[in-house]
Backbone as JSON, one array per atom type, in Angstrom:
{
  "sequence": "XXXXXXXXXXXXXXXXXXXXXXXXXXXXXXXXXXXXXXXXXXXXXXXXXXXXXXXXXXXXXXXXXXXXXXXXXXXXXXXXXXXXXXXXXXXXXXXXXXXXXXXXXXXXXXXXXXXXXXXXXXXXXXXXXXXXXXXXXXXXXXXXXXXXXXXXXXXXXXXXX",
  "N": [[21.38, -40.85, 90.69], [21.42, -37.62, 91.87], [23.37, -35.98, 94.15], [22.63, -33.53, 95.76], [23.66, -31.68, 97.93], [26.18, -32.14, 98.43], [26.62, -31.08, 95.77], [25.52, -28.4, 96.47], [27.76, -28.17, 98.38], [30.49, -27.73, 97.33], [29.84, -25.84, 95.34], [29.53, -23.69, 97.09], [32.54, -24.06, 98.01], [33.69, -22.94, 95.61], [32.58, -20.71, 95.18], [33.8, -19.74, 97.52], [36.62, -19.27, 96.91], [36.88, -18.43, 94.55], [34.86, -15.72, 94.07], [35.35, -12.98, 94.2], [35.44, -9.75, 96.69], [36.37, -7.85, 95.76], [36.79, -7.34, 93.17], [38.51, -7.09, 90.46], [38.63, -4.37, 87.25], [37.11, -5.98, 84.44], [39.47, -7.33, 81.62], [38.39, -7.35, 79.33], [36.88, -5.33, 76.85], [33.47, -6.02, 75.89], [30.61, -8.08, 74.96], [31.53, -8.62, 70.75], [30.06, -9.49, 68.78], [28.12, -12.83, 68.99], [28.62, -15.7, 66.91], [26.77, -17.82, 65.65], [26.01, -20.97, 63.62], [23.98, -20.91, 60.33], [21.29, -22.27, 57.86], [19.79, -21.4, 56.01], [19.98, -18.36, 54.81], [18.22, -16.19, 54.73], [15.64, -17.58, 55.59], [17.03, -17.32, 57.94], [17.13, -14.83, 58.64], [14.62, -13.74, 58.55], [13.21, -14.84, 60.7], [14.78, -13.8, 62.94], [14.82, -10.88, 61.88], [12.34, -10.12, 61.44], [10.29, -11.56, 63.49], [11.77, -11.64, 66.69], [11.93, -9.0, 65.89], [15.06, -7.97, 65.81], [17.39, -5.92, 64.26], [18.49, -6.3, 60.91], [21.76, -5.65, 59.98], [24.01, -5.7, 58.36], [24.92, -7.75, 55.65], [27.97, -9.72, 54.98], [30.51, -11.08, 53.12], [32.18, -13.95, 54.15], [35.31, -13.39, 55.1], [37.11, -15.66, 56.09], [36.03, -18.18, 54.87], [35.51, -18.14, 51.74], [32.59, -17.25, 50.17], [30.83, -18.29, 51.49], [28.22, -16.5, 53.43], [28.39, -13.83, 55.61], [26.21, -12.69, 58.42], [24.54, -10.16, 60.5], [22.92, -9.0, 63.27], [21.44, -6.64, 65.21], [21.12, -6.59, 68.76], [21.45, -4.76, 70.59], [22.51, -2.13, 72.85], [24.95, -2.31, 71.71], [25.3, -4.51, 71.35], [26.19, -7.68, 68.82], [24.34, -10.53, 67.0], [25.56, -12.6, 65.15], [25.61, -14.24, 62.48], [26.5, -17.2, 60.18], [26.84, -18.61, 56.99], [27.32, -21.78, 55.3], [27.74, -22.61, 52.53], [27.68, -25.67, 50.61], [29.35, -27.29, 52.84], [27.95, -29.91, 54.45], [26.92, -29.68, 57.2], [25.18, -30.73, 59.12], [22.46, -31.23, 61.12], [21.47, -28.71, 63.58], [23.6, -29.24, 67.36], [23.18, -29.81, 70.76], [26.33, -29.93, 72.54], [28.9, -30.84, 74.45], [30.88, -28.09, 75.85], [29.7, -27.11, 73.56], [27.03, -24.69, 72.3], [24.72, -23.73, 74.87], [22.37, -22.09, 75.43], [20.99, -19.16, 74.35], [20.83, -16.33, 75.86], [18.86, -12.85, 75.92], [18.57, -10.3, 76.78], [15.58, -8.22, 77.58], [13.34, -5.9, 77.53], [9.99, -5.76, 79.85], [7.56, -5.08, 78.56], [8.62, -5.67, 76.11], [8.88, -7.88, 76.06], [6.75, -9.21, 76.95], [5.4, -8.07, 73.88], [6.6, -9.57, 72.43], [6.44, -12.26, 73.15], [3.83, -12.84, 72.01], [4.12, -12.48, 69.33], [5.68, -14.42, 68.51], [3.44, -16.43, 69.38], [1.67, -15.99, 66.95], [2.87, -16.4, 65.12], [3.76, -19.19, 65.02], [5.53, -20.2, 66.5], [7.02, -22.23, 69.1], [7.61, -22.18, 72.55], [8.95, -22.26, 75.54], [8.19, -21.54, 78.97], [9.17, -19.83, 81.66], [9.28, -18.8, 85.21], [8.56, -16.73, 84.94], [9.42, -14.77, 83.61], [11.18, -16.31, 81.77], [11.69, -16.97, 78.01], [11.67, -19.47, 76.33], [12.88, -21.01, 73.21], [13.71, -21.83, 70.23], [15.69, -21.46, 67.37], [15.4, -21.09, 63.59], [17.26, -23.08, 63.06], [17.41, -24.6, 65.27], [19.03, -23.65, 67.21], [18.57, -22.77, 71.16], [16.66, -20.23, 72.06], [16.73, -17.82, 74.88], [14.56, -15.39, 76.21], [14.47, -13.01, 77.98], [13.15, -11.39, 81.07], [14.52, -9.75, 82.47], [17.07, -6.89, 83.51], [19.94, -6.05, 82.18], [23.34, -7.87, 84.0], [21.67, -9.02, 86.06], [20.13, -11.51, 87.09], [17.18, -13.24, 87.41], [16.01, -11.11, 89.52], [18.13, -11.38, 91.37], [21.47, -9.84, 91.02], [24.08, -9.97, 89.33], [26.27, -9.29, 88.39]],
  "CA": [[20.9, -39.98, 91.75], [22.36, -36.75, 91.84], [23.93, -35.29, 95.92], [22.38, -31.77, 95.82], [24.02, -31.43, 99.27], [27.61, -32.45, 97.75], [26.77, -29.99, 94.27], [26.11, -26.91, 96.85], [29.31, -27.52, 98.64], [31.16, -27.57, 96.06], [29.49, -24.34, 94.87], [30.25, -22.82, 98.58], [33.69, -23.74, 97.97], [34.08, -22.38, 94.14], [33.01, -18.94, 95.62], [34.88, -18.62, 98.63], [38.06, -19.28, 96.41], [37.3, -17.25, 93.28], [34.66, -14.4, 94.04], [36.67, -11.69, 95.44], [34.7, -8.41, 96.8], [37.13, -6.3, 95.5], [36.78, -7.96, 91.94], [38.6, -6.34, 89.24], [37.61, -4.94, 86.07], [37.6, -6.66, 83.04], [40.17, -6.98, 80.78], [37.14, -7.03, 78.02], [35.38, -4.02, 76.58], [32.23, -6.19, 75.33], [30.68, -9.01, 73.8], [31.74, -7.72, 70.12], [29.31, -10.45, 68.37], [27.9, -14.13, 69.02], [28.4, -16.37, 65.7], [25.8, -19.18, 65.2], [25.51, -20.87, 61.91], [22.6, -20.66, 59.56], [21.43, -23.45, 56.95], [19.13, -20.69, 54.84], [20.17, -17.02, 55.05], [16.74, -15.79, 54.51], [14.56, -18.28, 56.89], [17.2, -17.13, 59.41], [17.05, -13.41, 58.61], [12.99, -13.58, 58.46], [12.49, -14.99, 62.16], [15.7, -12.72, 63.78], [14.49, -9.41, 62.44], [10.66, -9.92, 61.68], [9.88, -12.31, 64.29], [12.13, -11.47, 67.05], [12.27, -7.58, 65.98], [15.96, -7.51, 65.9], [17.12, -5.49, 62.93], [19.98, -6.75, 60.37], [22.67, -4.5, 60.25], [24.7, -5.98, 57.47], [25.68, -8.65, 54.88], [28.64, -9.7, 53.9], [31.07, -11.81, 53.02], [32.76, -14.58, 55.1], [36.28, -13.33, 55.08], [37.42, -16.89, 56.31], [35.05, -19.41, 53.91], [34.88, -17.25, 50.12], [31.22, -18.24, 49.5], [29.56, -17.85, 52.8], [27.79, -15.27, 54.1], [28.05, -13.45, 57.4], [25.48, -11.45, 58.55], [24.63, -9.34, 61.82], [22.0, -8.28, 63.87], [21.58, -5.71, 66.41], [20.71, -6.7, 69.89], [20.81, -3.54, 71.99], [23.84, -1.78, 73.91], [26.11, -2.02, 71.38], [25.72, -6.14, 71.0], [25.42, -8.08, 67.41], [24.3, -11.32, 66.97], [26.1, -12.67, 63.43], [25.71, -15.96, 61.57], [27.14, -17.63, 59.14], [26.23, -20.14, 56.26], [28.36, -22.59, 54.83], [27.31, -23.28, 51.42], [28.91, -26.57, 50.16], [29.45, -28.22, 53.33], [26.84, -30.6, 55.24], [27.23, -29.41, 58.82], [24.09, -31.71, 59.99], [21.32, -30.75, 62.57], [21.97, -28.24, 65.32], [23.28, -30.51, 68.58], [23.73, -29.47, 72.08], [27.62, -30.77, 72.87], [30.23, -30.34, 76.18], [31.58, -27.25, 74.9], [28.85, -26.2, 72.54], [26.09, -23.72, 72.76], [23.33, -24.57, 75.28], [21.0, -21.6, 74.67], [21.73, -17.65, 73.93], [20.02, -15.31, 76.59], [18.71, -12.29, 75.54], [17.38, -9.21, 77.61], [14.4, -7.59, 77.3], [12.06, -5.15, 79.13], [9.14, -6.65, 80.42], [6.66, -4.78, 77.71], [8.93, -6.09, 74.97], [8.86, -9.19, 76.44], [5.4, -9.5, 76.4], [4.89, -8.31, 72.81], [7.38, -10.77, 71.53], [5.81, -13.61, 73.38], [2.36, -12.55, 71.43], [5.14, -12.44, 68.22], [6.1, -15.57, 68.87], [2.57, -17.1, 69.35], [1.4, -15.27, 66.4], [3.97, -16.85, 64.26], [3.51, -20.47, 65.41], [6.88, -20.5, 67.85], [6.52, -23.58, 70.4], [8.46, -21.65, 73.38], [8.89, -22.82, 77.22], [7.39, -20.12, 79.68], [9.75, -20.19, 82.92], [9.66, -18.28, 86.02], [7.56, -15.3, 84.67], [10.18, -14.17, 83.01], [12.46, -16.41, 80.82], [10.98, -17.9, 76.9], [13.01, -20.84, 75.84], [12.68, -20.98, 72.15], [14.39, -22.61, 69.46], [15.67, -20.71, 66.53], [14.78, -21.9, 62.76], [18.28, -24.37, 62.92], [17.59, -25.28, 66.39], [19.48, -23.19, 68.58], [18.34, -22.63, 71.69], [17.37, -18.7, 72.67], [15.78, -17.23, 75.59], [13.99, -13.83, 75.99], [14.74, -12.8, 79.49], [12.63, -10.21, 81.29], [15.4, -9.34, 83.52], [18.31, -6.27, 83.04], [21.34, -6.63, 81.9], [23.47, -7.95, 84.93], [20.25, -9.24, 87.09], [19.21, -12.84, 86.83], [15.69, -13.59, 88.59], [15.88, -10.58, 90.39], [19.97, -11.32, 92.03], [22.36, -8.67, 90.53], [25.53, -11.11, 88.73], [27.58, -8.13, 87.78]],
  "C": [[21.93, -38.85, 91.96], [22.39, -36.16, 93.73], [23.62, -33.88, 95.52], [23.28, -31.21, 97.11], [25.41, -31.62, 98.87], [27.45, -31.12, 96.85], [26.94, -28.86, 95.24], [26.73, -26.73, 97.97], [30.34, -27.2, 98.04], [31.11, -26.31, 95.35], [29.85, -23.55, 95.66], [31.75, -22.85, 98.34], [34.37, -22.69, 96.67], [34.07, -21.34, 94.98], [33.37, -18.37, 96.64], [36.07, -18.77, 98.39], [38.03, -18.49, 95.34], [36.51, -15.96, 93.36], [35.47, -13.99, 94.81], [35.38, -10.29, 95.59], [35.39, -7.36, 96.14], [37.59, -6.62, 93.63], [37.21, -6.79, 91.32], [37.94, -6.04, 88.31], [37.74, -5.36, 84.99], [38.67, -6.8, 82.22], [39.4, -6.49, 79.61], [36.36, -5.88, 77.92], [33.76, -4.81, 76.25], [32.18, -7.65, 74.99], [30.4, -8.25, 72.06], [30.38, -8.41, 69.09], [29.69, -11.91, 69.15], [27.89, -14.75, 67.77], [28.08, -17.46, 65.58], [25.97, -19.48, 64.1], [24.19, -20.96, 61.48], [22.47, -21.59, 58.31], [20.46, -22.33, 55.65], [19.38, -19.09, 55.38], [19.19, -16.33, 55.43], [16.17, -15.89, 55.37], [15.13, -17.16, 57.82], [17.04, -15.08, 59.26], [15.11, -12.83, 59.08], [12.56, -13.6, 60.2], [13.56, -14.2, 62.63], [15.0, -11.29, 63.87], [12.87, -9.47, 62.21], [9.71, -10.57, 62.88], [10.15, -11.43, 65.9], [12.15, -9.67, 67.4], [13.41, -7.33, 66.05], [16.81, -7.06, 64.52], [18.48, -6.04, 62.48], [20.09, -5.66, 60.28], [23.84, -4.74, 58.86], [24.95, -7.47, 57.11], [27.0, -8.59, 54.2], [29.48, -10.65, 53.45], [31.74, -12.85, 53.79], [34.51, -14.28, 55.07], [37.4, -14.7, 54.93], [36.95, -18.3, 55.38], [34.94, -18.47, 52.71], [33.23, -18.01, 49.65], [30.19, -18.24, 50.48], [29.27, -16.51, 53.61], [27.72, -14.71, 55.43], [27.57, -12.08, 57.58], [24.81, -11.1, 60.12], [23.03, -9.27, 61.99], [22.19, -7.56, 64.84], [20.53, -5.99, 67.63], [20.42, -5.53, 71.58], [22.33, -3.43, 72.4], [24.91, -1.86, 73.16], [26.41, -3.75, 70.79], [25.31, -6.78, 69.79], [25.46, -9.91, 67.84], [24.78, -11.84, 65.56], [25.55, -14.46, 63.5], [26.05, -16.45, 60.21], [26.48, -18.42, 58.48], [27.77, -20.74, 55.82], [28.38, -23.34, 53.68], [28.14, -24.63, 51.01], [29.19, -27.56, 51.25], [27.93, -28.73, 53.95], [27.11, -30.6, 56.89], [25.95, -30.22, 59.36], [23.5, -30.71, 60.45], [22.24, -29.89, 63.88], [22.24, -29.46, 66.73], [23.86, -29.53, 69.83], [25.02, -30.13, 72.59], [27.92, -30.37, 74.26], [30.98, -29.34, 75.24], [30.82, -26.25, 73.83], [27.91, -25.16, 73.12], [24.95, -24.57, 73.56], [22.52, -23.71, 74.92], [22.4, -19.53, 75.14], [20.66, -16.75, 74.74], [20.36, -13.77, 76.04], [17.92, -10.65, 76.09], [16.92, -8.53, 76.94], [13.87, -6.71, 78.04], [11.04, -5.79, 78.96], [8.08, -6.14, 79.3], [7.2, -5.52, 76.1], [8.34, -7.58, 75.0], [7.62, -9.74, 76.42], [4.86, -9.25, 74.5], [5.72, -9.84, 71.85], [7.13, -12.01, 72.16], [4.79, -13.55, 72.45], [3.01, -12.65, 69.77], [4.99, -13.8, 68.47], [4.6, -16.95, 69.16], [1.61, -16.6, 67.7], [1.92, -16.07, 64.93], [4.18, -18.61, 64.22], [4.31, -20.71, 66.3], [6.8, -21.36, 68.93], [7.83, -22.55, 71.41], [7.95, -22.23, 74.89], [8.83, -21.36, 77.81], [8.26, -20.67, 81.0], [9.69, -19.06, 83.92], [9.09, -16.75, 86.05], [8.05, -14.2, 84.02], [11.32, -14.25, 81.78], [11.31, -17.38, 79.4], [11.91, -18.63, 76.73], [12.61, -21.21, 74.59], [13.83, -21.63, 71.33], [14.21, -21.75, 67.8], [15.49, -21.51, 65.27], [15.9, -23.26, 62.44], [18.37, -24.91, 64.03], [18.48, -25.09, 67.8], [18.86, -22.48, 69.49], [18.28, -20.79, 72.23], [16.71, -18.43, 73.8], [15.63, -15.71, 75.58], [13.8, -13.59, 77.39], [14.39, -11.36, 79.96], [13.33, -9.88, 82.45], [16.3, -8.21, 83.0], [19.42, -6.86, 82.95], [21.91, -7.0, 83.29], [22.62, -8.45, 85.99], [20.02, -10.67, 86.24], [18.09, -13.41, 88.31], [15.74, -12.85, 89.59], [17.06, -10.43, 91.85], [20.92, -10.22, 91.41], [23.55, -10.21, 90.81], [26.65, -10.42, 88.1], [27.27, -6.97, 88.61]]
}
């Protein structure tokens, strides 16, 4: 049984000890890329930019692994999504860990957002419909993405930046 009444004091306390109104800014210019891995280059290239609509941007080498490929996509604003393969080893099934990826949010405008649901049904895509605004989808190795009809900064209509 989980204390909801315990969790959002606990939350009351987090942010009357770490938001600040007068919040600095960043040390960070960006996210520069996200790097998922990928078990077929291809599959994953096929549903990113034909599925999804997000265009590759480059292949190339794994600097770090000689033999695996790392390749990009372009997400908007300046953001890439990359992934890697790993020819040679047996990395298993995507898993949700403590620490790992839970899912990769993704903004949209609300017209995109609609065609790429209709993408996405079109294509066979089993996706979760939340809140009128978020898809919960599962990419072809099993990571979790959503398609979020919110702006950058804005979740469900709150401003978070």
């Amino acid at each position: 049984m989980v204390d909801l009444t315990m969790i959002e004091a606990e939350r009351a306390r987090i942010r009357e000890t770490y938001l600040r109104a007068d919040r600095p800014a960043s040390s960070a210019a960006g996210v520069h890329h996200v790097a998922l891995l990928s078990s077929d280059v291809e599959r994953t290239i096929r549903f990113y930019q034909e599925v999804l609509e997000f265009p590759l941007t480059e292949v190339i080498d794994n600097r770090d692994y000689h033999g695996s490929t790392h390749f990009f996509f372009d997400l908007g604003n300046g953001n890439l999504l990359a992934f890697f393969d790993f020819p040679g080893l047996d990395l298993g099934p995507y898993a949700e860990v403590l620490g790992g990826l839970h899912h990769l949010a993704i903004s949209v405008d609300r017209p995109t957002w609609e065609r790429l649901r209709g993408r996405l049904d079109a294509a066979g895509v089993p996706y979760q419909a939340e809140s009128g605004s978020s898809l919960y989808l599962r990419d072809p190795d099993g990571a979790r993405v959503e398609l979020l009809a919110d702006p950058l900064g804005e979740m469900y209509g709150t401003k978070v930046l």
